[in-house]
Structures are given as structure tokens and as C-alpha cells.
N, C-alpha and C positions, 0 to 999 in steps of 0.2 A: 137544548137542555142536555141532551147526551155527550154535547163537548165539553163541558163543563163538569159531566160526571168526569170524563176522560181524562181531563185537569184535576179535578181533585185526586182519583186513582194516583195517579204519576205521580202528583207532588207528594203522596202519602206512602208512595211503594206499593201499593194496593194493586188485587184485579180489580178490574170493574165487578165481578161477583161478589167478593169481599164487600166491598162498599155497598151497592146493594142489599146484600144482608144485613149488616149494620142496620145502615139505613129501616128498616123494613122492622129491626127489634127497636128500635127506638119509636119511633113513628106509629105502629101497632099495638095496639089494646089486648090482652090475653083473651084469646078465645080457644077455646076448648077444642073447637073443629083443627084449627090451623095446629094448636098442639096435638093432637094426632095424628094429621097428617106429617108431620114434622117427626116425629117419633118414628110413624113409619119409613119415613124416608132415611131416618139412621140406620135401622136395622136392614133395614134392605140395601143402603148401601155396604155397609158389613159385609152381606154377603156376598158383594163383589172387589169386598178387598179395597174399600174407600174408606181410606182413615183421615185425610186430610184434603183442606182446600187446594193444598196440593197435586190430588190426586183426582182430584174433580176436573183442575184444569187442563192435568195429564190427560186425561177419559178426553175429555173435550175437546180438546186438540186432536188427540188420535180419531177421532171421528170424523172429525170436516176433513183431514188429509184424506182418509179411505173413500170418502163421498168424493174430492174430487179427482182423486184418483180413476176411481169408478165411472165418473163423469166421462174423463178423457179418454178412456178407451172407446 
């Protein structure tokens, strides 16, 4: 199933996160909990200076490099 996300990403220019999300507002029913938790995950990333799925992917990437950086020492 995950290849298949992989393929649609590619053919659409997408991350696999983007798609994901989508996926996930379409599919899901409004619930109160998840829109708060979702609210807070905006403001909270704000204050790490995430203004874009861009920036999400940036964070994400620079993380696994530092982990396996850290790794190999």
C-alpha cells in the first residue's frame, strides 16, 4: 500500500506528507478533539518558525541527517 502512496506522490509532485494530509481531511469526519489538537500543532509550530509543508520537510530531513550522523560516530 505504501508503494502505491509512493506513486501517487510522484505522479502528483507531492510528499508523501502532503498526500497524507489530504487524504486524512477528506476521509475524516470533524471532530472537535482532532481540531484542537490541529490548532495546537499550528501555533506551536509558529513558534518554531514552520510556516510551510516546506518547512516541515526541511525540519525532517535535518533531523534523520543529525540522527545518523550521531549514529556513526
Amino acid at each position: 500500500m505504501f508503494v502505491l502512496a509512493q506513486e501517487i506522490a510522484a505522479r502528483e509532485h507531492r510528499t508523501i506528507s502532503e498526500l497524507f494530509r489530504e487524504a486524512l481531511r477528506r476521509y475524516k469526519p470533524a471532530d472537535p478533539e482532532w481540531e484542537a489538537l490541529m490548532s495546537w500543532g499550528r501555533a506551536h509550530g509558529k513558534t518554531l518558525g514552520i510556516e510551510s509543508e516546506e518547512d516541515v520537510e526541511r525540519m525532517s530531513d535535518e533531523f534523520r541527517q543529525e540522527r545518523r550522523q550521531a549514529a556513526a560516530r
